[in-house]
C-alpha positions as CSV (number, residue, x, y, z in Angstrom):
1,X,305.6,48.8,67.4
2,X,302.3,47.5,68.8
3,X,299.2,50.1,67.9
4,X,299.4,53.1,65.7
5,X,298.0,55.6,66.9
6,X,294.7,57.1,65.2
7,X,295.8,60.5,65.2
8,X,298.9,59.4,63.5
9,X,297.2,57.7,60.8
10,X,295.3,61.1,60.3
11,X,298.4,63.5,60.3
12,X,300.3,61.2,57.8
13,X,297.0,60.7,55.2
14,X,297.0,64.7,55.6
15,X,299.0,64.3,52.0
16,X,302.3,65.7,53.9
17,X,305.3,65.2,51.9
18,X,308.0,62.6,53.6
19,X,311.3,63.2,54.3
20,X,313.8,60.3,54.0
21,X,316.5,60.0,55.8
22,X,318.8,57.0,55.0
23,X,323.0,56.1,55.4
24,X,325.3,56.4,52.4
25,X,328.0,54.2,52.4
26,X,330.2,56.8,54.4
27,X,327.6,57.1,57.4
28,X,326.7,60.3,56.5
29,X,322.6,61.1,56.1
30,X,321.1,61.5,52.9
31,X,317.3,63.3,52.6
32,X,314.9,62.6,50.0
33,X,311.9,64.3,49.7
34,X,308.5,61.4,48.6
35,X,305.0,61.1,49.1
36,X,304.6,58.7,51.8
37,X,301.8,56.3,53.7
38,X,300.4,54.0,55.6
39,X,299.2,50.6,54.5
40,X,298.4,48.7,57.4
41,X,300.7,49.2,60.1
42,X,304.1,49.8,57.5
43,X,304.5,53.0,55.9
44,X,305.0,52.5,52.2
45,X,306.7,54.6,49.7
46,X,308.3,54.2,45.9
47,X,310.7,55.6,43.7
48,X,310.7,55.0,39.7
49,X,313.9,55.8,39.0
50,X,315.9,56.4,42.4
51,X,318.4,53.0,42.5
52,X,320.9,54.5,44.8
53,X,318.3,54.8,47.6
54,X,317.5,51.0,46.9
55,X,321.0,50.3,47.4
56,X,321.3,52.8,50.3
57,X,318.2,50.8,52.2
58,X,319.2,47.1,51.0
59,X,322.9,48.0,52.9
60,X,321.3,49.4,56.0
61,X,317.7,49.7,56.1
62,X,317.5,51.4,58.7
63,X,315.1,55.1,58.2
64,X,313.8,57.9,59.3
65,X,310.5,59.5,58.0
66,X,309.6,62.9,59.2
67,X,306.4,64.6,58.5
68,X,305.2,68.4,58.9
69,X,301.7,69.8,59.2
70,X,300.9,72.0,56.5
71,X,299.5,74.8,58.3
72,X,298.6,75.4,62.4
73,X,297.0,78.0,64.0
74,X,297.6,76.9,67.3
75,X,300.4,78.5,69.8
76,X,301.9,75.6,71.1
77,X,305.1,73.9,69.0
78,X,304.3,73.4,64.8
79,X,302.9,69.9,64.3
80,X,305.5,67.2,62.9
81,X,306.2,63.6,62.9
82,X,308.9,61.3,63.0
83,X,308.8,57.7,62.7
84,X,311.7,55.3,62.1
85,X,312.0,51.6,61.7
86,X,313.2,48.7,59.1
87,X,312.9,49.0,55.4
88,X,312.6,46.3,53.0
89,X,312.9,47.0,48.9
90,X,311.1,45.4,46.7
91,X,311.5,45.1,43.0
92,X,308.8,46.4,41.2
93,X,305.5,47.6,41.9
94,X,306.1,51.7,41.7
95,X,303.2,52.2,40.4
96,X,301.0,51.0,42.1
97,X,302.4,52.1,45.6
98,X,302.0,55.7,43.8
99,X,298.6,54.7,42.7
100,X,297.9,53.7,46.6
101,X,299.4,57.0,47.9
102,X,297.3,59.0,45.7
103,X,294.3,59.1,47.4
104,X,295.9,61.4,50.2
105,X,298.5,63.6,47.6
106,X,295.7,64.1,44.4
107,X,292.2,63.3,46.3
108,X,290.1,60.2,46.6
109,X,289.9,58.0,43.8
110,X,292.8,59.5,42.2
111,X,295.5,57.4,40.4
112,X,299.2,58.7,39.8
113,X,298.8,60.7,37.0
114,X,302.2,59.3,35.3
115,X,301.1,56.1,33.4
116,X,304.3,55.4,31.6
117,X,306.9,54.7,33.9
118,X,309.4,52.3,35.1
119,X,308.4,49.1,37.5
120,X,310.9,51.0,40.2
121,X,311.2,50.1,43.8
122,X,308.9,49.6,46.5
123,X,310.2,50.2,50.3
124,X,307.9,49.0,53.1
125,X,309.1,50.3,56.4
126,X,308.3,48.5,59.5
127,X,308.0,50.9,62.6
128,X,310.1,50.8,65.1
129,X,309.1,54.3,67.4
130,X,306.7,57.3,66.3
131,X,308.0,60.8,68.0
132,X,307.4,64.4,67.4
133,X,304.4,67.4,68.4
134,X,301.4,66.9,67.2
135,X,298.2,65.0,68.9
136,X,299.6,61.9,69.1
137,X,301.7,63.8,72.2
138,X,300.0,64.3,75.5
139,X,302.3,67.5,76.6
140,X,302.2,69.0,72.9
141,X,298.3,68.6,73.6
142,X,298.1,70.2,76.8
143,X,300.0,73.0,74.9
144,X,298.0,73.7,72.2
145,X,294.8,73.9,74.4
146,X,296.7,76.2,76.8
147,X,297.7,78.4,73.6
148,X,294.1,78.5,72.8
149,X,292.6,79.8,75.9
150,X,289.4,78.9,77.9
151,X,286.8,77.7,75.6
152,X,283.8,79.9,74.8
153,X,281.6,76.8,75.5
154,X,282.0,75.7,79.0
155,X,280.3,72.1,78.5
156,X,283.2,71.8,75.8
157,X,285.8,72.9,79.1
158,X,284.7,70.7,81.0
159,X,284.5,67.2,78.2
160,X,288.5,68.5,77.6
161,X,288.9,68.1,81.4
162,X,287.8,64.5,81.9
């Protein structure tokens, strides 16, 4: 994927817990639930103890993130995201993916408050498409201004207009 898109960045650093999709060995989807992030342009995310999802990824890493907004008081459709791409595993390094992550889950400065726990898995998923409703989406933002009504501030209608 060539640019991320700021808003994107935003939503996802929102502390919004991931949902995995990956393929079992029979093609069917299996979910996992993570805290999720960008560094750089790959979303990053770790497991301590989950080896089947290694497997899962090193077989096929192909995955499916998706993202929902926490609240909305808008009209238009409830924010989510969806991004899928490429994952690689790396042995290894749990921690401090979970310290990395914490910043958005805990608050700033915060490290992972479990010290004592296996190296784990890394998984570094290159992006291959961004979807979903949220600001990121042209139409999803023409329908959340038109849920909102005319502004009470018409220098503010007329900025949204340009």
């Amino acid at each position: 994927m060539n640019t991320i898109p700021e808003s994107v960045r935003e939503f996802v650093a929102g502390g919004l817990w991931a949902h995995v999709a990956t393929m079992n060995r029979h093609g069917e989807p299996h979910i996992n639930l993570c805290w999720a992030g960008f560094d750089g342009d790959e979303i990053v995310f770790a497991s301590f103890f989950d080896a089947k999802r290694a497997a899962r990824l090193r077989r096929d890493p192909r995955v499916t993130l998706s993202f929902q907004a926490k609240e909305y008081d808008g009209g238009a459709l409830f924010p989510y995201l969806v991004v899928s791409g490429h994952a690689s595993v790396g042995e290894g390094g749990a921690l401090a993916v979970m310290d990395h992550l914490a910043q958005w889950y805990i608050g700033p400065g915060a490290t992972y408050p479990a010290r004592d726990m296996p190296s784990g898995w890394t998984f570094r998923v290159a992006i291959d498409k961004i979807y979903g409703q949220g600001p990121w989406n042209d139409r999803w933002v023409e329908m959340d201004r038109a849920s909102r009504g005319p502004s009470t501030e018409p220098q503010l209608d007329a900025m949204l207009e340009m």
